[in-house]
C-alpha positions as CSV (number, residue, x, y, z in Angstrom):
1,X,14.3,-92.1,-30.7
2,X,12.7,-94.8,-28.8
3,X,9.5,-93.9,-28.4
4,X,8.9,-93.1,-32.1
5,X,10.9,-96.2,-33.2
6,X,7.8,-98.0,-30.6
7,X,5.2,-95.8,-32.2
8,X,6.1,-96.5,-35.6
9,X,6.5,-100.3,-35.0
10,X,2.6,-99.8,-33.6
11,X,1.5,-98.1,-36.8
12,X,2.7,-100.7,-38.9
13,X,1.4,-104.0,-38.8
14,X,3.7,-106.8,-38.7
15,X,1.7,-109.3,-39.8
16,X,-0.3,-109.3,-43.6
17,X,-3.4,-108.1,-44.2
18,X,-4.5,-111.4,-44.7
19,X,-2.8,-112.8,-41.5
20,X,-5.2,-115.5,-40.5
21,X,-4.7,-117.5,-43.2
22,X,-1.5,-117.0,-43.8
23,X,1.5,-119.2,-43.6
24,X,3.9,-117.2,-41.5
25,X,7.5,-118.4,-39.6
26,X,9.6,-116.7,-37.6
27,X,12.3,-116.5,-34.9
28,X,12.4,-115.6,-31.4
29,X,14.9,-114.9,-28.9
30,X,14.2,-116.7,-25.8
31,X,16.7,-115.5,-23.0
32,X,15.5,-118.5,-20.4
33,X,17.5,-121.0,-23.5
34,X,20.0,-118.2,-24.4
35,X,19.7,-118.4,-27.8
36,X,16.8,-118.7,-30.7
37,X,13.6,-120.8,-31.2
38,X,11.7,-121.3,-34.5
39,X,8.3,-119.8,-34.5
40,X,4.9,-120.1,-36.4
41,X,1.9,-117.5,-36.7
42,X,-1.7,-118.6,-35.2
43,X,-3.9,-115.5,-34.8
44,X,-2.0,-112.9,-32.7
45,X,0.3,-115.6,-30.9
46,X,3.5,-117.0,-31.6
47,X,3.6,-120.8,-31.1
48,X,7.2,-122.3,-30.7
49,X,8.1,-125.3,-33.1
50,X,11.9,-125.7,-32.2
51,X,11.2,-129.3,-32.0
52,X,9.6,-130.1,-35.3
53,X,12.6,-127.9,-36.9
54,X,15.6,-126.7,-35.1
55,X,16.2,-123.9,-37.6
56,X,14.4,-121.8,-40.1
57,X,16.5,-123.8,-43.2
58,X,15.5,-127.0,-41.8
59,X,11.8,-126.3,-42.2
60,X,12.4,-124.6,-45.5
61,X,13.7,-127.5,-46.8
62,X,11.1,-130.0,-45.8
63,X,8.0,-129.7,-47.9
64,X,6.1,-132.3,-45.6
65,X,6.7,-130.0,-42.5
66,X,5.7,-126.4,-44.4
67,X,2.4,-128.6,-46.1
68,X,1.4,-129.1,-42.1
69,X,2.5,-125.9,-40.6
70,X,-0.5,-125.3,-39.1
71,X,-0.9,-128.4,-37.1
72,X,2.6,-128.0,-35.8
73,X,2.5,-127.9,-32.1
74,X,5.0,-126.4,-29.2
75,X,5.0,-123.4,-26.2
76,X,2.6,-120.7,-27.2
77,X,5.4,-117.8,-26.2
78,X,2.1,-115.3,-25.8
79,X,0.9,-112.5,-28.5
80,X,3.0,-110.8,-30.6
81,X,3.0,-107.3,-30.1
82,X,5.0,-107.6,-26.5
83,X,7.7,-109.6,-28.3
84,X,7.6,-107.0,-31.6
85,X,8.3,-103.9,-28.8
86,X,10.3,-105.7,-26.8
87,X,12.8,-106.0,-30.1
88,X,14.1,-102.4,-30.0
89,X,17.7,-102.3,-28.7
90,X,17.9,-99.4,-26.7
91,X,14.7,-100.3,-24.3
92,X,15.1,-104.3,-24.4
93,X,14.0,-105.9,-21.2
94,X,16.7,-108.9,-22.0
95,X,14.5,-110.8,-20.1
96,X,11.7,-111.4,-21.9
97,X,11.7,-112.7,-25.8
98,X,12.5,-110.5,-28.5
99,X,11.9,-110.9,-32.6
100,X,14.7,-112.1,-34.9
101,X,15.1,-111.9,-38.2
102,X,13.6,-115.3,-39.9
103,X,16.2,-117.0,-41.4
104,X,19.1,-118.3,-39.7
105,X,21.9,-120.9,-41.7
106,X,20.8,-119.8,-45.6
107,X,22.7,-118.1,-47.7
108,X,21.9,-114.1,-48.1
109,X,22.2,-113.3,-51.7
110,X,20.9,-110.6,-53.8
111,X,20.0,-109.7,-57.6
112,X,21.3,-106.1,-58.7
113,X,20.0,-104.6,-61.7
114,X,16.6,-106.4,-62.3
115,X,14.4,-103.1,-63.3
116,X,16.1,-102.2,-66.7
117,X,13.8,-99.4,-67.7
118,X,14.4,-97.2,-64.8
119,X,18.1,-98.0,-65.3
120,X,18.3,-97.3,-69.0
121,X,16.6,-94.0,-68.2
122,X,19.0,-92.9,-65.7
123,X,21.9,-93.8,-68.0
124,X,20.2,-91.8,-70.8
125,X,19.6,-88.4,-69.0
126,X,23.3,-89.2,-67.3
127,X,24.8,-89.4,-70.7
128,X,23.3,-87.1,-72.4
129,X,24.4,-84.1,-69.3
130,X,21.1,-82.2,-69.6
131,X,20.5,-81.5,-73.0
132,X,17.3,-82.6,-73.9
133,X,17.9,-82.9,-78.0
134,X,20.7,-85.5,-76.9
135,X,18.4,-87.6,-74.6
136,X,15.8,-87.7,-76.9
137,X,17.7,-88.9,-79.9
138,X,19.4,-91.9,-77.7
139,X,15.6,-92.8,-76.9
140,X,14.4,-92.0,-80.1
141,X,17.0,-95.2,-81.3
142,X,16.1,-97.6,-78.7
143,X,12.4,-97.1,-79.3
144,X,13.4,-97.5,-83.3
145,X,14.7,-101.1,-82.2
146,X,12.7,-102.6,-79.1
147,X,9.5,-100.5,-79.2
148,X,7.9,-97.6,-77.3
149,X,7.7,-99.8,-74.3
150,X,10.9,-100.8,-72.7
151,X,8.6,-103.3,-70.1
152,X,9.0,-105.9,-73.2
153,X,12.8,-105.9,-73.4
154,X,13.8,-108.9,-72.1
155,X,17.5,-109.3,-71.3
156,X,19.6,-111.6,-72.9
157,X,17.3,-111.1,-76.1
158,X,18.2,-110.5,-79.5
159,X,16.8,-107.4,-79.0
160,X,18.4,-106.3,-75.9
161,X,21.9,-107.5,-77.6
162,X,20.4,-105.0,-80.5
163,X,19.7,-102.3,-77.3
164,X,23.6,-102.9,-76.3
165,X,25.1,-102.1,-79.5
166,X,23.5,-98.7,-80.1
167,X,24.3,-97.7,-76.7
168,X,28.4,-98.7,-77.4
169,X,27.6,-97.0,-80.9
170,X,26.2,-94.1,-78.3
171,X,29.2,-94.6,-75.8
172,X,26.8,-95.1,-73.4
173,X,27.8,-98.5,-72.3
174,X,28.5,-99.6,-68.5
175,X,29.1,-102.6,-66.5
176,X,25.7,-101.8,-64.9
177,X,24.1,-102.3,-68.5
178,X,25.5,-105.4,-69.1
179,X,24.2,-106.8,-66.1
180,X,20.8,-105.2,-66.9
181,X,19.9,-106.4,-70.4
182,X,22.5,-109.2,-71.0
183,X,22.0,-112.8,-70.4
184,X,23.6,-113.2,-67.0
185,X,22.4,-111.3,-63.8
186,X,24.0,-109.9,-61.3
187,X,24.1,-112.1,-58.0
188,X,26.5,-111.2,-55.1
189,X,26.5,-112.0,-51.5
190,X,24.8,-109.4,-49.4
191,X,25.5,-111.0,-45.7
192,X,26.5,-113.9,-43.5
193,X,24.3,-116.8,-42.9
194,X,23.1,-115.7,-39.4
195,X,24.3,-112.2,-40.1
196,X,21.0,-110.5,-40.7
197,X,18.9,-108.0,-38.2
198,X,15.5,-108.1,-38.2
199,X,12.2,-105.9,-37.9
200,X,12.0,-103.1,-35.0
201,X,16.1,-103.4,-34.9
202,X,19.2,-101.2,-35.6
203,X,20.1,-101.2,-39.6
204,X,24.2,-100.0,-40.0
205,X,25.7,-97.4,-42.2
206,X,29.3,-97.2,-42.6
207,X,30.5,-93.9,-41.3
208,X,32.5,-93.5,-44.9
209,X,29.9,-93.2,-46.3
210,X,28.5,-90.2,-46.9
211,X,25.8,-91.3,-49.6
212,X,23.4,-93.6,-49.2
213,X,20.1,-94.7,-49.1
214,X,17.7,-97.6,-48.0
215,X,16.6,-100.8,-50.8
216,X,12.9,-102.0,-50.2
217,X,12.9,-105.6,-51.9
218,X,10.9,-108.4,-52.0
219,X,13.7,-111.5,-51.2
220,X,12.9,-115.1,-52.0
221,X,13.4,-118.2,-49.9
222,X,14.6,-120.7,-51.6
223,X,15.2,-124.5,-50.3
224,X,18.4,-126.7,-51.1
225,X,16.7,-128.4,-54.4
226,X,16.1,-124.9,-55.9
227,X,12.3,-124.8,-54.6
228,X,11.4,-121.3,-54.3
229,X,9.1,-122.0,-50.7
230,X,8.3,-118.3,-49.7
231,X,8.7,-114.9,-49.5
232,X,9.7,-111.8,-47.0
233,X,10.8,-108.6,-47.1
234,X,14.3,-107.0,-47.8
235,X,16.3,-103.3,-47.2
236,X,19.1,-104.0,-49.2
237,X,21.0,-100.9,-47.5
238,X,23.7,-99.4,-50.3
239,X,26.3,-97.3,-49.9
240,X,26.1,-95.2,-53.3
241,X,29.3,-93.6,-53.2
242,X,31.3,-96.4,-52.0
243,X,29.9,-98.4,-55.1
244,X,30.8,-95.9,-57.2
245,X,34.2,-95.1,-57.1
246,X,34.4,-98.6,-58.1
247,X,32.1,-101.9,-58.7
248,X,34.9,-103.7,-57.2
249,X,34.0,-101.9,-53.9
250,X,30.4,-103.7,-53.7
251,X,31.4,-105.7,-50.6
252,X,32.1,-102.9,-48.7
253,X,29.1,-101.1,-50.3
254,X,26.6,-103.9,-49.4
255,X,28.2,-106.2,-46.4
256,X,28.8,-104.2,-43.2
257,X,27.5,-104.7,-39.6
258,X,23.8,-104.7,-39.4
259,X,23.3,-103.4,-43.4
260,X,21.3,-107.1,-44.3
261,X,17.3,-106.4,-42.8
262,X,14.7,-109.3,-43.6
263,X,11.4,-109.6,-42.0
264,X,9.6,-109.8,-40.1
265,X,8.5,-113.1,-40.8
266,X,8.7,-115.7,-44.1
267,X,5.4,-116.5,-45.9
268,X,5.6,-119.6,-46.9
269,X,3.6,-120.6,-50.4
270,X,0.0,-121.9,-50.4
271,X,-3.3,-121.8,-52.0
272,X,-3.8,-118.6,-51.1
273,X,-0.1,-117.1,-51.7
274,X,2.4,-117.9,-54.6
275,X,4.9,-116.8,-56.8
276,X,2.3,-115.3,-58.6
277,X,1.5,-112.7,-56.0
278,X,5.2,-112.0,-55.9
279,X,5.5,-111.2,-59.3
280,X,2.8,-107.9,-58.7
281,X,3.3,-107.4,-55.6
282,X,4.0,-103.0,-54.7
283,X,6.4,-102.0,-51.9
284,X,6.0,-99.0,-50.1
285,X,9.0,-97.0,-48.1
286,X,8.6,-94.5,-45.8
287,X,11.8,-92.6,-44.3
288,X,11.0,-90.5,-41.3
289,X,14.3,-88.4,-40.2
290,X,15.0,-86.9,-36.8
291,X,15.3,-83.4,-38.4
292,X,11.9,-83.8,-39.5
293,X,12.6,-84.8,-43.2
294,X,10.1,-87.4,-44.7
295,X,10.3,-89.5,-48.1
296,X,8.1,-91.9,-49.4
297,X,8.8,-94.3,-52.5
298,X,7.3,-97.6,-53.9
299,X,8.7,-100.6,-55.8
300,X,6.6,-102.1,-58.4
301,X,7.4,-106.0,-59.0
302,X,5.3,-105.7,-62.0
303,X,8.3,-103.9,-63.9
304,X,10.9,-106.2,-62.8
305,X,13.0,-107.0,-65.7
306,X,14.0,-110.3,-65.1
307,X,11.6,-113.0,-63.7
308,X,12.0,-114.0,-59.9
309,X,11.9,-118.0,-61.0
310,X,14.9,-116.7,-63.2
311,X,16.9,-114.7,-61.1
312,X,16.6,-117.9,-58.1
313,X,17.3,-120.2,-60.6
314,X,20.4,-118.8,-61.6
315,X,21.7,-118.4,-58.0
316,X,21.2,-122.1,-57.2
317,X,21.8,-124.5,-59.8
318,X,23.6,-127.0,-61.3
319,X,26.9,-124.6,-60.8
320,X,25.9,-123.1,-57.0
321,X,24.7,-125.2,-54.5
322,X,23.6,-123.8,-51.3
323,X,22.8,-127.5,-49.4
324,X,21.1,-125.1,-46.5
325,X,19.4,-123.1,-48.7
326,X,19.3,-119.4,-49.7
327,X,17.1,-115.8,-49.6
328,X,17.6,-114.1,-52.7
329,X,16.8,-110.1,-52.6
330,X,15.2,-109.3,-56.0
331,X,16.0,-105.7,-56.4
332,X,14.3,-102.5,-56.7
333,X,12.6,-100.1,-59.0
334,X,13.4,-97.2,-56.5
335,X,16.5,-94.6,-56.9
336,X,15.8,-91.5,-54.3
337,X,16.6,-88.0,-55.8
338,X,14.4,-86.2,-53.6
339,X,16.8,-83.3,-52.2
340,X,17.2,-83.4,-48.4
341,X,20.5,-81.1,-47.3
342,X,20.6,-78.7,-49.4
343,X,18.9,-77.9,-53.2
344,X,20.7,-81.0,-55.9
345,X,22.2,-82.7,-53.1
346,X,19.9,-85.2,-53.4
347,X,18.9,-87.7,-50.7
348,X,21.0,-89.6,-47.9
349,X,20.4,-91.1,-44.8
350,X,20.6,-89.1,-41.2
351,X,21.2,-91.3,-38.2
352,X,18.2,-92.0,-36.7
353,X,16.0,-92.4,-39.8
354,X,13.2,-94.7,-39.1
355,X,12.7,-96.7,-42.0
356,X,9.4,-98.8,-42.9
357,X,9.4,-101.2,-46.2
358,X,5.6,-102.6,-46.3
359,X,3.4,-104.8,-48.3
360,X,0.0,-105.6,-47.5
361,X,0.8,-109.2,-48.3
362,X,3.9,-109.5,-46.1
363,X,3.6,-106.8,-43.6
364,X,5.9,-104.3,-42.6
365,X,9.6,-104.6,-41.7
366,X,11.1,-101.0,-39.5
367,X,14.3,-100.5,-38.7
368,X,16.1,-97.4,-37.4
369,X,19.1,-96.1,-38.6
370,X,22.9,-96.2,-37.0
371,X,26.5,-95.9,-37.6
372,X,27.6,-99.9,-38.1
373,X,30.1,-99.7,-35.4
374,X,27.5,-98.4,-33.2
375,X,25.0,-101.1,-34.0
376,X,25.5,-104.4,-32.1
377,X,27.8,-106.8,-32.9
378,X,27.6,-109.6,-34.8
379,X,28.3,-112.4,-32.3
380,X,25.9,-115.0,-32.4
381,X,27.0,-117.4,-35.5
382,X,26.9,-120.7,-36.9
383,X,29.1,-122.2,-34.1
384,X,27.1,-120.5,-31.0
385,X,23.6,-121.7,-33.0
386,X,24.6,-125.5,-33.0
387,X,25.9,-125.4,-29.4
388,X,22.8,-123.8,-28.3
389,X,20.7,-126.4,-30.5
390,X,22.9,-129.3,-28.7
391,X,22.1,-128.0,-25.6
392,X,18.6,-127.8,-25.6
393,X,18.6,-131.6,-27.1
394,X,17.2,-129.9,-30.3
395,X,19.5,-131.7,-32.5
């Protein structure tokens, strides 16, 4: 699948639309240092900054470095599209650079059940097994209480608390619902500091599972004082039947080899891009399969439940302290049904799916899909990163 993995990486822009006046970081791979240099966007070129910042988290955390990104200076590595397609796995030259994912030492966390009115839905037309009287007297309630538009409900609000007790009058009630419209949202680890892959790379399914899909998310960088500094994008890959036999299952449902994918690179906030633009920003997903099998889906930030400054602020606080920093996916409005194997089987990945999650403010972040085991190993960590950094006289 290499060639189509390169032609898709072609197709899809890295970079945003607005690229030239964007504030854009990155990592690289440099095989002449053995190990990973810090990055910054000018035009088409990647401009090495290693010795301003050592490490993606150290320039995330100083405002005074991101507010002169641009005058940063270092090794212009050459353009980007030869380091993009040299990122691919199977046809690496390991000689020449390669992209990485852009963070490196913060924390990877990420917000589950942040688009309540897609949820609510589901758990209606679940509860109420097909009959459509049923369904529509359970909505007929909570339209009764909140209003005929379910965008409004705000979680943690008298209302929603209203919401929650005709659904337990209903029997309706979940786990999943409590994290969707109560007060406290769902944060959990999704991978390792340094544990990420990045765009044009392998993604990893467990081979256990046997139903799954792909999570296109918008994901947050936020510095050590709680700043929230930038944005990139997210495929929070979920293993839907692992999850469900059990919520106690969601590390092995979320945290395998190569199932964390951010990229391609962090925009940093500016005049021209804030937390504003987050808030409506649209994701697009394509799947392409091997067997020929194509899905597209969007995520629509607009309908997000819970508000981004929210969600960040209650995974680092006065309670959590991340003193390197953290990425924080947001979640997604998307839940695949379209039927792929056979008629109400639904959708689930086929090794080898090509996977594009896009933005026209962020670009686009590809990945192709693997068995985890069959991805490569996670061996470059926190201890390998500081020798390499020591090394090179970089801290």
């Amino acid at each position: 699948m290499s060639k189509e993995l390169h032609a898709v990486l072609r197709q899809n822009s890295a970079l945003p639309r607005d690229a030239a006046t964007a504030s854009l970081v990155g990592r690289v791979w440099l095989p002449d240092q053995d190990g990973p240099a810090l990055v910054r966007v000018a035009g088409d070129r990647l401009i090495d900054i290693s010795r301003h910042a050592a490490t993606s988290a150290q320039l995330c955390a100083d405002s005074a470095l991101v507010s002169r990104l641009g005058q940063l200076d270092g090794a212009d590595l050459g353009p980007l599209e030869p380091i993009l397609l040299n990122t691919p796995e199977s046809t690496r030259d390991p000689k020449r650079p390669w992209l990485l994912p852009p963070v490196d030492l913060q924390a990877v966390k990420a917000a589950g059940v942040t688009f309540a009115i897609s949820m609510l839905e589901r758990v209606i037309e679940e509860r109420a097994r097909g009959d459509a009287g049923a369904a529509a007297a359970i909505r007929s309630e909570i339209v009764r209480l909140v209003g005929d538009d379910l965008s409004r409900l705000k979680p943690g609000s008298p209302e929603a608390m209203a919401l929650k007790d005709v659904l337990i009058r209903q029997g309706v009630w979940s786990q999943y619902l409590e994290v969707g419209i109560g007060p406290d949202a769902e944060i959990f680890t999704k991978a390792q500091p340094m544990a990420s892959v990045g765009t044009g790379m392998l993604a990893g399914l467990h081979r256990v599972s046997t139903w799954n899909n792909p999570e296109p998310e918008v994901v947050l960088v936020v510095a050590p004082d709680g700043r929230i500094v930038g944005a990139t994008l997210g495929n929070d890959v979920n293993l839907r039947d692992v999850e469900g036999r059990s919520a106690l299952l969601l590390g092995k449902a979320k945290d395998n080899n190569a199932s964390c994918s951010l990229g391609p690179f962090i925009r940093l906030f500016d005049a021209g891009f804030t937390l504003d633009h987050v808030r409506k920003m649209e994701l697009s997903l394509d799947v392409t399969g091997p067997d020929g099998f194509v899905m597209k889906g969007a995520s629509n930030m607009a309908k997000i439940s819970r508000d981004p400054a929210d969600l960040a602020s209650q995974m680092l606080g006065p309670h959590h302290q991340y003193p390197d920093g953290a990425v924080l996916f947001l979640g997604t409005l998307f839940a695949p049904v379209q039927d792929r194997a056979a008629p109400g089987k639904g959708f689930t990945h086929a090794y080898g799916d090509i996977v594009v999650v896009a933005a026209p403010e962020l670009g686009a972040l590809v990945n192709q899909m693997a068995p985890s085991d069959e991805c490569p190993p996670w061996q470059f960590g926190t201890t390998a990163l500081m020798r390499n950094l020591a090394r090179r006289g970089l801290i």
